[in-house]
C-alpha positions in Angstrom: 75.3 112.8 122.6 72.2 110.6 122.3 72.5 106.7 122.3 71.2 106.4 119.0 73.4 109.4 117.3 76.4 107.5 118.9 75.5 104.2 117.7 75.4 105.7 114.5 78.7 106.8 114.5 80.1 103.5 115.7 78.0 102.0 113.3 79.5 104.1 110.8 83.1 103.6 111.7 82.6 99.7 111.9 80.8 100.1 108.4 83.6 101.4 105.6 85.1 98.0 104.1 88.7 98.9 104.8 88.3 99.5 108.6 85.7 96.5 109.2 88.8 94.3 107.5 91.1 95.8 110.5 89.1 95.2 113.0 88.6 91.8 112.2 91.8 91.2 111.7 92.3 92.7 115.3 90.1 90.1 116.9 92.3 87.1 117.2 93.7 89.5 120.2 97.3 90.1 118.5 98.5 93.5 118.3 99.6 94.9 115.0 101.3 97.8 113.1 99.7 100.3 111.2 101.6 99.1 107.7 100.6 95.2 108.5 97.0 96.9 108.7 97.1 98.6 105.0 98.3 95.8 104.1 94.9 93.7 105.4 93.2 96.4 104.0 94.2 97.3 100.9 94.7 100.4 101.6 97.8 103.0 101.1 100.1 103.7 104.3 98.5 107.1 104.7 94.9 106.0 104.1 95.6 103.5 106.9 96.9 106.0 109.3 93.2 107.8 108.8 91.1 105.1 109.3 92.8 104.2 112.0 92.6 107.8 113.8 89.0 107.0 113.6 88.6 104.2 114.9 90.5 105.4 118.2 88.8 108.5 118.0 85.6 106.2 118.5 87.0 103.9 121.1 87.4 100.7 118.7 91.0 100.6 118.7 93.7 101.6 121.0 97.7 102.3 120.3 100.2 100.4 122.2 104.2 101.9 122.3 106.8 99.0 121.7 110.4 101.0 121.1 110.2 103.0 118.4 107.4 100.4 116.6 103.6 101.7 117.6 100.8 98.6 117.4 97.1 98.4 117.6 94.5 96.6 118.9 91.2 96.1 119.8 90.3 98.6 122.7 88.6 95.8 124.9 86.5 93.2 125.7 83.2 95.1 124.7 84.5 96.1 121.6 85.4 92.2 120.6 81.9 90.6 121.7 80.2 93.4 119.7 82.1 92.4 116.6 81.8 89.0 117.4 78.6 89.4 117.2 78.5 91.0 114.2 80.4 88.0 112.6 77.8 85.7 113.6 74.8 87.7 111.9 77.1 87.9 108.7 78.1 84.2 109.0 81.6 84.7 109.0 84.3 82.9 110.6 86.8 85.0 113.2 89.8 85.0 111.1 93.0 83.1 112.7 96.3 84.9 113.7 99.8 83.3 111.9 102.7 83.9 113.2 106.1 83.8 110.6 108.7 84.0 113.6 110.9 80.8 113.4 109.8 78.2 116.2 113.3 78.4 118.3 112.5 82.1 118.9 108.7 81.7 119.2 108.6 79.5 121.8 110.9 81.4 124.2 113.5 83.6 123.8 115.0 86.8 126.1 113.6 90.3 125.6 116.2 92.3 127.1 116.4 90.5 130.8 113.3 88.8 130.6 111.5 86.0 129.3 109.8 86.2 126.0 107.6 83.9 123.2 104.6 81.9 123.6 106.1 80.8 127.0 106.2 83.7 128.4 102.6 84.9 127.1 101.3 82.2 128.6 102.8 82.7 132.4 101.8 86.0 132.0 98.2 85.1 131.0 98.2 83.1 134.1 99.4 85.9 136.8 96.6 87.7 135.1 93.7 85.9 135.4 95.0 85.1 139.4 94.6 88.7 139.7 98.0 89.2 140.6 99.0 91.8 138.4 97.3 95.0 138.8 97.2 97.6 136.3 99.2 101.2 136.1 99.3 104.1 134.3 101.6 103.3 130.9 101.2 99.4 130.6 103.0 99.1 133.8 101.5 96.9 136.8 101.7 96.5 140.3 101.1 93.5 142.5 98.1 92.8 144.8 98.5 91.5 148.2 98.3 88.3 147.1 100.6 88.6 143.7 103.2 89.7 146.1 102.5 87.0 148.6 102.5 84.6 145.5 106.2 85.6 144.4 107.6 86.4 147.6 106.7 82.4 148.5 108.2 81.7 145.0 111.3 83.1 146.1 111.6 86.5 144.4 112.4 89.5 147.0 109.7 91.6 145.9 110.7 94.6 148.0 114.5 95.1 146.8 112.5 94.8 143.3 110.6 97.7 143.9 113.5 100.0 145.6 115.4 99.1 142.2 115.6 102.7 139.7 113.8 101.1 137.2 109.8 100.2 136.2 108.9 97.5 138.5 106.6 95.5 136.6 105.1 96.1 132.7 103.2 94.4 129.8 105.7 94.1 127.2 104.6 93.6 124.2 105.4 90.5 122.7 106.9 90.9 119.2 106.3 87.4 117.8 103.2 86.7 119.6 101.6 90.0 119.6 100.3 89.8 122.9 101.6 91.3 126.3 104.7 88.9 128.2 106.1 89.9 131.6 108.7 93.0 131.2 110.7 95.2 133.8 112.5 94.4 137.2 109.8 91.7 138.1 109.7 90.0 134.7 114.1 89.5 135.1 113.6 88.1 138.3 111.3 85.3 137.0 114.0 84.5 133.7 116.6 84.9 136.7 114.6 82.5 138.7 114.2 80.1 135.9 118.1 80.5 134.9 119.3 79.5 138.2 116.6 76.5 139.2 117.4 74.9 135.5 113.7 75.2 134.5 115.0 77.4 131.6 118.3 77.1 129.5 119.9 79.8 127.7 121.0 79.0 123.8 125.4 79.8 123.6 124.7 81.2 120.3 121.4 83.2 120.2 118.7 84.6 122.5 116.5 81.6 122.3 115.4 79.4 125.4 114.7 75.8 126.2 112.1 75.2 128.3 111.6 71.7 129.0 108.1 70.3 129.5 109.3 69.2 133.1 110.6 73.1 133.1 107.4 74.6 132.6 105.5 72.1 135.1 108.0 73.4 137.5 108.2 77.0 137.0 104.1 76.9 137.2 104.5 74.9 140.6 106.8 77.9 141.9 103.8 80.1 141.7 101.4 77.4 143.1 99.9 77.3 139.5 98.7 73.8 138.0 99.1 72.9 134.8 96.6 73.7 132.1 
């Protein structure tokens, strides 16, 4: 296809009202479901399913599994500065993401055996951009040589992780958040971690955490991070 007959058709996917209102919507970089998105578009269920098909089909959106929930989001980085720009020619502000979990459970909670919320986002966010965490096949991850050096000083027997029968490491998406925390065998070794150093408490009653300002500043300084 020629550059001009593709831009066309991205031009033309990016165009109908209903999808440009998804896609905006998509930009703050939180995942969503296909109902939350007919419901930011107006749009019936079904009618939302369709647009949505095309916007994949054109490499503007991409389908992430949770369970049994499916969620989209933008396809990239590309994809975001293009409708960035976009947003700028047509004057309008990036719309901002809001979040109706309570602020217990936002914060940090479990996810299974591992650490969820903002919290956990956020130490994830940070493996990433140390190039720690590289990425698999099926949202799962493995470590480069320094990741594993970086957790292995932190205390965490990477190794005995790996030989476990279950996914070593995975972006997990985060439900409250909408963006990837830390899942599988390495992502309950850091809540373990946490647990057993006090730099996390675990509610009696519920699945939410405490994580202390002093907490975080610590759990960071495991990982040779620094505080943002």
């Amino acid at each position: 296809m020629h550059a001009d007959s593709h831009l066309s058709r991205i031009a033309g996917a990016i165009g109908e009202p209903a999808r440009s209102r998804m896609l905006c919507c998509l930009l703050d970089g939180h995942a969503r479901t296909s109902t939350e998105l007919a419901v930011v578009a107006e749009v019936s269920p079904s009618t939302a399913s369709a647009h949505l098909a095309r916007l994949k089909e054109e490499g503007l959106v991409q389908q992430l599994a949770q369970g049994k929930h499916r969620y989209y989001s933008l396809a990239g980085g590309e994809v975001a500065a293009a409708l960035e720009a976009l947003l700028v020619v047509a004057g309008v502000p990036r719309p901002a993401f809001k979040a109706s979990t309570p602020h217990r459970l936002r914060t940090a909670r479990t996810c299974y055996d591992h650490m969820a919320g903002s919290v956990a986002v956020a130490l994830h966010d940070r493996f990433a951009q140390e190039g720690w965490l590289q990425e698999e096949e099926g949202n799962g991850y493995g470590l480069s040589p320094e990741g594993a050096a970086r957790f292995t000083a932190a205390g965490i027997d990477v190794p005995a992780l790996v030989r476990q029968r279950r996914r070593f490491a995975s972006a997990c998406l985060d439900w409250s958040e909408r963006r990837a925390h830390l899942g599988g065998a390495l992502g309950a070794a850091v809540l373990g971690m946490a647990l057993k150093q006090g730099w996390a408490e675990q509610d009696l009653d519920s699945r939410a955490l405490h994580v202390s300002p002093d907490g975080w500043r610590r759990l960071l300084a495991a990982f040779s991070l620094a505080p943002e």
